[in-house]
C-alpha positions as CSV (number, residue, x, y, z in Angstrom):
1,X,11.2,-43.1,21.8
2,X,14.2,-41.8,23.4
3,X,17.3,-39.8,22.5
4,X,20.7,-40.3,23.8
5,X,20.9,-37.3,26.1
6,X,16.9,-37.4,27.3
7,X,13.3,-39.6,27.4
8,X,10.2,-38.2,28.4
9,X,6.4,-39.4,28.3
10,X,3.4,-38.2,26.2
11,X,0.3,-36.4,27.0
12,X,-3.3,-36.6,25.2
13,X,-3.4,-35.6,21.7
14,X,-4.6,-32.1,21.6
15,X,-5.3,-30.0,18.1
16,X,-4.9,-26.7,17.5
17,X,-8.7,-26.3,16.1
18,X,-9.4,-27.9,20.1
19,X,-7.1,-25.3,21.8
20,X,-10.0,-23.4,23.4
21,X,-10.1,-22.2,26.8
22,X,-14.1,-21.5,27.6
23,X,-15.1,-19.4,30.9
24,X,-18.6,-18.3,32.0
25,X,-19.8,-14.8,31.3
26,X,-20.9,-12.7,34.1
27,X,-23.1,-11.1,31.7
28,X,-24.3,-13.1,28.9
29,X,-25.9,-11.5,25.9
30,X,-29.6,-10.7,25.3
31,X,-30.2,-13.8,23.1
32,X,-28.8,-16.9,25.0
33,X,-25.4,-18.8,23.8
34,X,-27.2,-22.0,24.4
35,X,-30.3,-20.6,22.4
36,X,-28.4,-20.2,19.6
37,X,-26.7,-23.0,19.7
38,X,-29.1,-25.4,20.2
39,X,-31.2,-23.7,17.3
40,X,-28.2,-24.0,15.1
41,X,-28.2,-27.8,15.5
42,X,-32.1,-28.3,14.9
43,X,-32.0,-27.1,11.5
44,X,-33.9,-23.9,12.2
45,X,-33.7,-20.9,9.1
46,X,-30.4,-19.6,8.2
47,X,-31.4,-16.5,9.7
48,X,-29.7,-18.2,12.7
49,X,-26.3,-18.4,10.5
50,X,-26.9,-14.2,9.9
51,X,-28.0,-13.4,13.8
52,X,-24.5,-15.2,15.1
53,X,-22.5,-13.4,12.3
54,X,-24.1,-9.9,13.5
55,X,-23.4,-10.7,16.9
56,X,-19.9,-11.4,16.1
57,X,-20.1,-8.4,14.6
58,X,-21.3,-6.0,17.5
59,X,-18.3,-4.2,19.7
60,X,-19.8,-4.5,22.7
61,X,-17.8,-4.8,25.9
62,X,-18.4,-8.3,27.8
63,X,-18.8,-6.3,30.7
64,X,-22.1,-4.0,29.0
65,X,-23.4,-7.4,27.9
66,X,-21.6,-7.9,24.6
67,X,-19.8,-11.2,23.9
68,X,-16.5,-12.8,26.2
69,X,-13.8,-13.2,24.2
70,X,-14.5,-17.4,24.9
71,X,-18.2,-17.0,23.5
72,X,-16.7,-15.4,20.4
73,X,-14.5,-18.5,20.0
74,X,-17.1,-20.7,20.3
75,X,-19.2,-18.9,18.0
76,X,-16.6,-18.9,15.1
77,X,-16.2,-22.6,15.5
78,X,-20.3,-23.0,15.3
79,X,-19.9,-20.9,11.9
80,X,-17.2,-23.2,10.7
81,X,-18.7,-26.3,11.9
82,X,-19.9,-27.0,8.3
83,X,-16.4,-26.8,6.6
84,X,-15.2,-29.9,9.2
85,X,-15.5,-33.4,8.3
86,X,-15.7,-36.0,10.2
87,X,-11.8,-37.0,8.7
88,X,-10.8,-33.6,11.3
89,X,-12.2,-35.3,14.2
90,X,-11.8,-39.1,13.8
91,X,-9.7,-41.2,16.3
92,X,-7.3,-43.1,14.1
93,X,-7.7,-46.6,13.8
94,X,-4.7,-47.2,15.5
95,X,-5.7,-45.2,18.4
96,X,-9.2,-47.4,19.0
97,X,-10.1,-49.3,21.8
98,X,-12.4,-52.5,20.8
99,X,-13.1,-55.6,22.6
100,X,-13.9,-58.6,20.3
101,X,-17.0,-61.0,20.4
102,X,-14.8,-63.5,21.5
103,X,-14.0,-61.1,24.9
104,X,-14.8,-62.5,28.3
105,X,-16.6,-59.7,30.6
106,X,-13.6,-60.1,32.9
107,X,-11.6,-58.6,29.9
108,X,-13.9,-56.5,28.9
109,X,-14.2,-54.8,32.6
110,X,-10.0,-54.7,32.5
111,X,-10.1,-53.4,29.0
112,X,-13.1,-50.1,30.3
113,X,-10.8,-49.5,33.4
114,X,-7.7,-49.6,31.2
115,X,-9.0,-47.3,29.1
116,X,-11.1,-45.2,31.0
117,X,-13.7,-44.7,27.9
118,X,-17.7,-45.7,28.7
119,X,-17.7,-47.2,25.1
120,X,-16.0,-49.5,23.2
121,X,-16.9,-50.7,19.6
122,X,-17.2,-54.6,19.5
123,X,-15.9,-56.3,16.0
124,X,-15.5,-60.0,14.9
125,X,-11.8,-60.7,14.7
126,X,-10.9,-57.6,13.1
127,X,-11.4,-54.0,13.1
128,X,-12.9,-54.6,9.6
129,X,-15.4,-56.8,10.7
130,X,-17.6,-54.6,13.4
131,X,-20.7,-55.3,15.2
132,X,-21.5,-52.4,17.4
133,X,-20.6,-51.0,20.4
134,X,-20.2,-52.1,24.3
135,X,-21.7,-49.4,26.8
136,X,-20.0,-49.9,30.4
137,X,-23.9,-48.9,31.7
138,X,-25.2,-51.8,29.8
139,X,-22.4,-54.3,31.1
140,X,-23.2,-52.7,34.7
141,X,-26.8,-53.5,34.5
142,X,-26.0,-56.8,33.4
143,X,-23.8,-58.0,36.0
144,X,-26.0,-56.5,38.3
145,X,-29.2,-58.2,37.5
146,X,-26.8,-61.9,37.2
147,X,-26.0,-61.0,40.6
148,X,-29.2,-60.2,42.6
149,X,-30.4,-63.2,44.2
150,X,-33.6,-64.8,42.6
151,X,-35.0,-65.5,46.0
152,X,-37.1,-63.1,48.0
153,X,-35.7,-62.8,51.6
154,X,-35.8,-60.3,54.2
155,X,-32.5,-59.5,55.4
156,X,-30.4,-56.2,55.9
157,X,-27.2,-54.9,54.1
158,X,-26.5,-55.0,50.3
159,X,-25.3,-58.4,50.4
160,X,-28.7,-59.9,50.8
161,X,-29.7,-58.1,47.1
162,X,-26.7,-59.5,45.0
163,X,-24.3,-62.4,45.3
164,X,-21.4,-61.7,43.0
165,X,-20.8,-65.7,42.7
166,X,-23.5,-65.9,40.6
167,X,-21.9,-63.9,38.0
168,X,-19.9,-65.7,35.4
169,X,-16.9,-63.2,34.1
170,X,-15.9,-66.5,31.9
171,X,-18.8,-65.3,29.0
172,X,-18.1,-63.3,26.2
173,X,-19.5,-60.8,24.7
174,X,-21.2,-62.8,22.2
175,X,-23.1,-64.8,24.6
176,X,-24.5,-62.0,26.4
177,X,-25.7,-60.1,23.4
178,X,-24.7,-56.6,25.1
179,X,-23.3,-54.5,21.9
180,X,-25.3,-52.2,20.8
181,X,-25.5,-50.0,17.1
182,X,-23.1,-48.0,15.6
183,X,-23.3,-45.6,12.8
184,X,-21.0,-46.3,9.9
185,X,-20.3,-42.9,7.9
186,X,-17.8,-41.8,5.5
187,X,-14.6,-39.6,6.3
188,X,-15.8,-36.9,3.7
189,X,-19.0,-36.5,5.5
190,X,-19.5,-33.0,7.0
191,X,-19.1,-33.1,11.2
192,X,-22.2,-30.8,11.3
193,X,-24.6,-33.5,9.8
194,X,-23.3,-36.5,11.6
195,X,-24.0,-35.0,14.7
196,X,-27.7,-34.1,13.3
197,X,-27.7,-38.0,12.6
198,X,-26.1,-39.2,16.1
199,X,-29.3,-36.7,17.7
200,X,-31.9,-38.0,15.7
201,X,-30.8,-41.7,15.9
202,X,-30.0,-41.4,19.5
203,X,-26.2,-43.5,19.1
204,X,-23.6,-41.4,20.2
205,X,-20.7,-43.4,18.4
206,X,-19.7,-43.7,14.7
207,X,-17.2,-45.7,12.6
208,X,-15.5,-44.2,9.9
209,X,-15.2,-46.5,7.1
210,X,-12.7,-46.5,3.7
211,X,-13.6,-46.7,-0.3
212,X,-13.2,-50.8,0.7
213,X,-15.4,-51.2,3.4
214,X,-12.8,-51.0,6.2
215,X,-12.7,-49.1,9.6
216,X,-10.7,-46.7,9.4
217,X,-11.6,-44.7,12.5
218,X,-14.3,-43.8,15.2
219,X,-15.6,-40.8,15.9
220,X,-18.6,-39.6,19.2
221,X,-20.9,-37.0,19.2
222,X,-18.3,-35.6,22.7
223,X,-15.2,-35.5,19.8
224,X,-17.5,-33.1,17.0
225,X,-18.8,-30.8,20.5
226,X,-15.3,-30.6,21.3
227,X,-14.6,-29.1,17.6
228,X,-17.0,-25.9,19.3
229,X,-16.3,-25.9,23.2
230,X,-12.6,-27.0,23.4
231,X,-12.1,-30.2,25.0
232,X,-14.0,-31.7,27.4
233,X,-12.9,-33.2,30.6
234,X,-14.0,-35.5,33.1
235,X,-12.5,-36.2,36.5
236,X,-11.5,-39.4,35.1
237,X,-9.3,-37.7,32.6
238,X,-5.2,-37.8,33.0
239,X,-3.0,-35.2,31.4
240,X,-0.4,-37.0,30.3
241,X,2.6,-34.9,28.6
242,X,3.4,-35.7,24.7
243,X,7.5,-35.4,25.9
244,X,9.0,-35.6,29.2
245,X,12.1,-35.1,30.6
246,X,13.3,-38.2,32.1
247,X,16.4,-37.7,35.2
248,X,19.2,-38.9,33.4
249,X,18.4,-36.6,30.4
250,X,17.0,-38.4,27.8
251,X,13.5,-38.2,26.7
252,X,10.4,-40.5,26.7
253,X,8.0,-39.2,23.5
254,X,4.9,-40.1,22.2
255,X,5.3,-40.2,18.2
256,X,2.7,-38.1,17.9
257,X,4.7,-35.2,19.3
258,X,5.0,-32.7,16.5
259,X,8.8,-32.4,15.4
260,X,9.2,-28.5,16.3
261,X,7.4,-29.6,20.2
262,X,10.4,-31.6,20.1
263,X,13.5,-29.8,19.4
264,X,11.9,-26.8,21.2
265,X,12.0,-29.3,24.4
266,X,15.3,-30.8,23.5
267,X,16.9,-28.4,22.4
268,X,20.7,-28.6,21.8
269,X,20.3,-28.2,18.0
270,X,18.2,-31.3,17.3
271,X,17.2,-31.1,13.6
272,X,15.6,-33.7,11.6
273,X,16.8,-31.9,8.5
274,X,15.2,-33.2,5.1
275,X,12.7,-35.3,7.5
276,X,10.9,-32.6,8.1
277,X,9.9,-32.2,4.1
278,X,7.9,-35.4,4.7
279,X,6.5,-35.8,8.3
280,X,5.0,-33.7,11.1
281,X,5.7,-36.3,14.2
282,X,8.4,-38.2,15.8
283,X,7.1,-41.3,15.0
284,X,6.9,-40.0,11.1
285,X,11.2,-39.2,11.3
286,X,11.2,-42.6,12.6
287,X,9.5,-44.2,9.3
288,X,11.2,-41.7,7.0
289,X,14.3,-42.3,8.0
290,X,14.6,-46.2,7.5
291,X,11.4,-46.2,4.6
292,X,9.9,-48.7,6.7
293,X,7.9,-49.1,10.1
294,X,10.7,-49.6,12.6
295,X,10.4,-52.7,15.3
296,X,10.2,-52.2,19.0
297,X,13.6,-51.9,20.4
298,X,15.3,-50.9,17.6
299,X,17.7,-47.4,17.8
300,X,17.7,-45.3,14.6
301,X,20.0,-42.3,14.6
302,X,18.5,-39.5,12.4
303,X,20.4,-36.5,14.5
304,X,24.2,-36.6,14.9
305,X,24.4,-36.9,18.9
306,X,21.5,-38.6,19.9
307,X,19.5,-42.1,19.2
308,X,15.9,-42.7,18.7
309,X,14.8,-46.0,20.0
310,X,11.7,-47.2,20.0
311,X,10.0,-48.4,23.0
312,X,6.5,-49.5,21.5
313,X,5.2,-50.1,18.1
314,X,3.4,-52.4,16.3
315,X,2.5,-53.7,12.5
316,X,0.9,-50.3,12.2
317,X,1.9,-47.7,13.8
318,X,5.3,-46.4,15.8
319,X,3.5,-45.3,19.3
320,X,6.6,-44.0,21.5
């Protein structure tokens, strides 16, 4: 979206219950933090539940061996873990990457760099209709074992272990069978005991599914950790800003934004008035103020002075 006097870009969705900024202790208490989290998780007594809450409860300074400020965070959000479901969590459906059966492995390998994720659910024609999941290890090891050469010869140099012309991008993902399970779990479901399940089955990805059978979002086992330890992130990871500033003063924003990040960044007395009631985001001023999902391209003026135009959306959703 963009306002007459500025556009700026978007950032990774962050949440406030993620907002956690973890360092190690120099001196970590008696009774481990990984001890008591991993006995937390296995279902031990609910002394466990009482031994976290008297630790919490101890003054201690970090620096005599009593808890860091970040383990007491991280504790807290243990404790609360069992009043999270997995709705708090979930990616929205709108915000999930899928490849279809129909999907060559050329588009699948586009759509794992595009994304950056190492899994990607895999559904029949719609989001409605899904079949599993696509690991990027399993589509490795696949195109690795097409490739190496069915011969035995003796010859030097990785080129005489795999020929890449032997591997046909042109199949799909159907054809080579390469999904694995998913979970399927209602939104009510406590956060707590679908990561028990994703342990004890091993799958590390779950679709959320509606009253009617439909998707209606994915969550891992790395999204429900996060819930406890703050995000977590790779060296693949980019952080992307929600709103930025653009050089000739309008804005690029991701409708997520949240409508006070917004006029905080803007400034200049932008005010969604009545909007506000209704929606948290950008993108939700943008629906409220013409009771309808708006098309790409079109300019909706909801604050006297500037112009909100939208630069992507789709049947479901306003993105930016």
């Amino acid at each position: 979206m963009s306002d007459k006097r500025s556009e700026n870009s978007a950032p990774a969705q962050t949440t406030e219950s993620r907002a956690l900024i973890l360092a190690p202790s120099a001196n970590p208490p008696a009774r481990g933090m990984l001890d008591w989290f991993l006995d937390f998780f296995r279902g031990k007594p609910s002394d466990i539940r009482e031994e976290l809450t008297d630790a919490l409860s101890e003054e201690t300074p970090a620096q005599e061996g009593g808890l860091s400020p970040a383990e007491r965070a991280m504790m807290n959000n243990i404790l609360r873990l069992n009043e999270v479901r997995v709705s708090d969590v979930m990616v929205p459906r709108g915000d999930i990457e899928s490849v279809d059966l129909s999907t060559s492995l050329a588009e699948v390998l586009d759509a794992f760099e595009r994304c950056g994720h190492s899994r990607m659910p895999v559904c029949h024609e719609t989001m409605d209709d899904p079949r599993g999941m696509i690991h990027i290890r399993d589509l490795l090891a696949y195109l690795t074992q097409s490739a190496r050469k069915k011969t035995r010869i003796k010859a030097k140099g990785a080129g005489a272990l795999l020929d890449l012309k032997q591997i046909d991008l042109a199949q799909t993902v159907a054809q080579t069978k390469l999904w694995r399970p998913v979970l399927f779990v209602p939104a009510s479901m406590p956060a707590a005991d679908l990561m028990a399940q994703m342990q004890a089955k091993r799958i590390q990805m779950a679709l959320v599914i509606d009253e009617y059978g439909g998707t209606d979002g994915l969550v891992s086992l790395e999204d429900i950790v996060e819930m406890i330890v703050g995000d977590i992130e790779d060296e693949h990871d980019e952080d992307e800003p929600l709103i930025e500033r653009r050089p000739d003063g309008s804005f690029i924003v991701d409708a997520r934004a949240e409508i006070d990040d917004v006029a905080a960044m803007v400034g200049n007395g932008f005010a969604v008035g009545d909007h506000a009631d209704d929606v948290d985001t950008i993108g939700g001023v943008a629906v409220s103020a013409l009771g309808r999902l708006p098309l790409k391209g079109e300019i909706i003026t909801v604050v006297p002075g500037y112009e909100l135009e939208v630069l992507d959306a789709d049947t479901r959703r306003v993105k930016r």
